[in-house]
N, C-alpha and C positions, 0 to 999 in steps of 0.2 A: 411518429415523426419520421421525415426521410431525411437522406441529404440532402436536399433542396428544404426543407423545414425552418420551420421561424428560429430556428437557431444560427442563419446567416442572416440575420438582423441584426447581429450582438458583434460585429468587428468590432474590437476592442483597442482603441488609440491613445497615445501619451499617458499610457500605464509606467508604472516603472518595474526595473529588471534587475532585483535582488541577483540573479543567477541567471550566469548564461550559458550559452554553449560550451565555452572553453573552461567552465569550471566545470562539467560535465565532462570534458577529457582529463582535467588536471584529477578528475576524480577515478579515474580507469586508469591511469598511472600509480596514486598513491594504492589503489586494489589491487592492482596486478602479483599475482601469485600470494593474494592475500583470502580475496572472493572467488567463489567458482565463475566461472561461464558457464552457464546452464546450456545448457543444450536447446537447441529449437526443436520440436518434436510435430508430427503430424499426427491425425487418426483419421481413417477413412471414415469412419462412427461419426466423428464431430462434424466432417465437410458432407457427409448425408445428413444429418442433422440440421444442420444450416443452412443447407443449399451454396456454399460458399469454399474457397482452398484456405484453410483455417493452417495458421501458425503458430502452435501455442510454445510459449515463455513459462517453464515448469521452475518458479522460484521456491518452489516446496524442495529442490534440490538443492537450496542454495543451505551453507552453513547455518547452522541455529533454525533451519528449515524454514526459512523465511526471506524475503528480498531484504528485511531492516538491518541485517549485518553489514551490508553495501554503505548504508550513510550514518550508520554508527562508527564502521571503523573510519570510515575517512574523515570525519569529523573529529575522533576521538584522539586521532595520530595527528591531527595537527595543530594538537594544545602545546601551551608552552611548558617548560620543564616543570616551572614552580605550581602549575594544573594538573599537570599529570601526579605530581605531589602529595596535591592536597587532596587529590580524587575528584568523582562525576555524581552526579543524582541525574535520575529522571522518574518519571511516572509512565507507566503502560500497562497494560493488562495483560501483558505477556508477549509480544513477539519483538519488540525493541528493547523492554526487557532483557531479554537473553541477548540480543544482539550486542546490548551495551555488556553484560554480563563477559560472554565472552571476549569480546572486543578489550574490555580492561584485562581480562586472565592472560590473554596474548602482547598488550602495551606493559603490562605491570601496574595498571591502574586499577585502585580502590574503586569499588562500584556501591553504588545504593540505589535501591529501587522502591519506588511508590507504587504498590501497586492493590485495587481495588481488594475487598477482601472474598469477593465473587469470579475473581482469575479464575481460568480453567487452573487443574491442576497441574495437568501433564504439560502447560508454559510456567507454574510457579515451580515447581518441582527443579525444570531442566534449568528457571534461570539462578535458583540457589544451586543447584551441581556446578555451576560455571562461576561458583564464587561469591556471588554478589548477596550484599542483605539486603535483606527486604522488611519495609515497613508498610503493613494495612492498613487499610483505612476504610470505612464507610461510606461507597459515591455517593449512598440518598444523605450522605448529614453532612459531609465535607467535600468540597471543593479539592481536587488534585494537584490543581495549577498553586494556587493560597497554600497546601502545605507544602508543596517541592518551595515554593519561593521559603518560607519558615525554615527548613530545614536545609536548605541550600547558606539560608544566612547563618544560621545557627552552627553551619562545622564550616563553613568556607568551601564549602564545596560548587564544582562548575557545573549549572545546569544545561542537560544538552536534550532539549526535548523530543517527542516520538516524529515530529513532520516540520514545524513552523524553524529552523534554521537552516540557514543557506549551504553550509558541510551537508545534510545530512539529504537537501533537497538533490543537493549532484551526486552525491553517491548513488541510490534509489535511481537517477536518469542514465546509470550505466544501464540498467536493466533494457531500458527503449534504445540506450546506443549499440547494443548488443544482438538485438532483433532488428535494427534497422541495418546493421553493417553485416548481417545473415541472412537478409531478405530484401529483393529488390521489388520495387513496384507495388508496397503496401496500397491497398487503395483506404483502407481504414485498421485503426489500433484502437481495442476496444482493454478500458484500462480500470482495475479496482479503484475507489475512492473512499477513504476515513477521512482522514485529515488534510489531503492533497497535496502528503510530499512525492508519495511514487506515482501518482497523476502526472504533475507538474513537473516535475523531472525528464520522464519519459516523453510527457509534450514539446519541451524543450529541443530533446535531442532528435524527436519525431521530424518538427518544423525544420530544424535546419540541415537533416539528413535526406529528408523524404518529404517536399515542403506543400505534395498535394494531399498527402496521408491524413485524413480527416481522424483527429482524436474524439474519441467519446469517452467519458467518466460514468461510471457505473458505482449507486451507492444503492444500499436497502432502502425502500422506503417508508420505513419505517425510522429511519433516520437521513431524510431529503434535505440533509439544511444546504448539504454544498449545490443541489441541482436549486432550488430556491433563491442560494447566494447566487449563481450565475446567473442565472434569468433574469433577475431582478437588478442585477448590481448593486446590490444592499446586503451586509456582510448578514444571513439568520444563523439562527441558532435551536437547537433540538438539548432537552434534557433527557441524559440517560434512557436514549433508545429500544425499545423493547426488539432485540433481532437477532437472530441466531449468528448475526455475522459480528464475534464480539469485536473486532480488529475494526469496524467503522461505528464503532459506538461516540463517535468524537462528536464534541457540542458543538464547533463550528471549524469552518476553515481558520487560518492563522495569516496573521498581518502578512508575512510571507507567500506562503499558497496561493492564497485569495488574489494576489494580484496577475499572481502567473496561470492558473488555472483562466481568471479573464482574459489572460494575455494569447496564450498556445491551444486552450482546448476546444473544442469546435460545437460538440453538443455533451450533453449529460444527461441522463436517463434512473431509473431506476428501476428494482426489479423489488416483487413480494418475495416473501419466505417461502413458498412453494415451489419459485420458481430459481430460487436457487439453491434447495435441496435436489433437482432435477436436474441441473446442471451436475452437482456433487457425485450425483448417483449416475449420469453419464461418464466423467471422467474414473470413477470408482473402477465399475462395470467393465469397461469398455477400452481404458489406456492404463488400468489396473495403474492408476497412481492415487495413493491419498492424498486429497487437495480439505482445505478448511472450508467453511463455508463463505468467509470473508475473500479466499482465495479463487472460488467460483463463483466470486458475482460476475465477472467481465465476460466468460461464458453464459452466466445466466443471460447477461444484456444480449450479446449476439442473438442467443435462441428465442429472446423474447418479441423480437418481428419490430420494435418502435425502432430500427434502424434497417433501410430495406440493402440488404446486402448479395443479393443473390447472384451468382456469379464473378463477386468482387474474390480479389487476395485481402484476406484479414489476419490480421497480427493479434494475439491475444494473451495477456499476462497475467498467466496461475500465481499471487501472489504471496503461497506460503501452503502449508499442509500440518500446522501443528493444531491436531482435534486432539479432543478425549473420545479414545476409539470406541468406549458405549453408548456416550451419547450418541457419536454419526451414526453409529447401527442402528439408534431408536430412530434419528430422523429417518433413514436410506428405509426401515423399515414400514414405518408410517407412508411415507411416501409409495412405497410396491403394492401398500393397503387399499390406497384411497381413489 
């Protein structure tokens, strides 16, 4: 697909706008000297690679090594007293996790986390050093969402989920106001998708900063439901994903996402597992940063040609870098094999 491709057939009209621009600055106010600003980073490596002046958004720098500290804390900081009280839950497989994790260590708020009993270790590890308990559970026999709601009722606790709330959606679209108030003349921002709250965010702030800057959402295809949700305009759904990328293993977009991804994002694409081990192993290699595999899909999409980009300025956001450093070795290793 290019940009002229059947995905300017999908103007998307009289949606509604959970979040907008100006809760995406109210949200870089309440972060200020809270979240890092990541640095915008070049590699001559990546803009040979692509054929393209590439701007990559390195959120593996960010606290908790992830963008999701961004819409946990600002979310999290503007509970009411008797919330921050009673404490938070959520469910994640580890990078919102620790976000919330921390996030409570820093408000002084009780945290609990749901998280699958197949987490990596090295995000279940860091999100209990940050405080937080944790309860496992089994994805193939139980539902995440059914017991955070059980256990959220069960101690009064406030659920503040990994993407589908409007705090957590403008937090996450500091990340795009940040590359867009650092780079002028995007011609395209190519952006990770799980759940589509740092898609939706970042398209948000993309449109109204940069409003010819064509968004693209990048998911594994092996878990396509949000590129299907788009196309289609019919909310699918994916069970428990088989993909290395564990951070978009989410079963569908959310009441929230879903309207705004239709709303801001331009096309959506998806990349295989090879081809976002190649991406991993470029950034590795080549800008010596450790990125996730979840974190180099929006690379992967770039290098995978279904967006013809050649001689454009592209914006591109690494969305976090918390691996198990044996595993990436056996992918990066597999990968130099084959």
């Amino acid at each position: 697909m290019n940009r002229n491709g059947q995905d300017q057939g999908l103007k998307k009209e009289g949606l509604p706008s959970p979040v907008v621009f100006s809760d995406v600055l109210s949200a870089a106010e309440q972060l200020a000297g809270k979240a890092h600003q990541t640095q915008i980073m070049t590699s001559q490596s990546v803009d040979q690679a692509s054929s393209a002046s590439v701007f990559l958004k390195p959120e593996n720098f960010q606290r908790t090594g992830a963008f999701k500290f961004r819409g946990a804390y600002n979310a999290m900081s503007r509970l009411s007293e008797m919330q921050k009280t009673a404490g938070v839950l959520t469910y994640s497989s580890g990078n919102h996790a620790q976000a919330i994790a921390l996030s409570g260590q820093l408000l002084g708020i009780r945290t609990t986390i749901i998280m699958p009993e197949d987490a990596p270790v090295v995000k279940k590890n860091a999100t209990i050093a940050y405080g937080a308990e944790i309860i496992s559970y089994d994805k193939n026999a139980v539902s995440r969402e059914d017991l955070a709601k059980q256990v959220a009722s069960e101690r009064s606790l406030t659920l503040i989920p990994p993407y589908d709330h409007p705090h957590v959606v403008a937090g996450q679209g500091t990340v795009g106001l940040e590359l867009m108030q650092g780079v002028s003349n995007l011609d395209f921002l190519f952006v990770p998708c799980g759940g589509g709250g740092l898609l939706s965010g970042c398209a948000i702030a993309a449109k109204a900063l940069q409003p010819s800057c064509h968004v693209v959402g990048v998911e594994p295809a092996a878990g396509d439901d949000a590129t299907r949700s788009f196309y289609s305009g019919t909310l699918q759904t994916v069970h428990n994903p088989d993909t290395i990328a564990d951070g978009a293993r989410t079963p569908y977009l959310g009441s929230i996402t879903f309207p705004l991804v239709r709303q801001h994002v331009d096309s959506m694409i998806t990349v295989d597992e090879a081809e976002i081990v190649t991406a991993m192993s470029l950034l590795w290699n080549r800008t010596k940063m450790i990125v996730e595999p979840t974190g180099a899909m929006s690379l992967a999409g770039l290098l995978s040609g279904k967006i013809e980009v050649r001689g454009a300025r592209v914006g591109v956001v690494l969305s976090g870098g918390n691996v198990d450093l044996l595993s990436a070795l056996k992918l990066l290793a597999q990968s130099s094999e084959a």
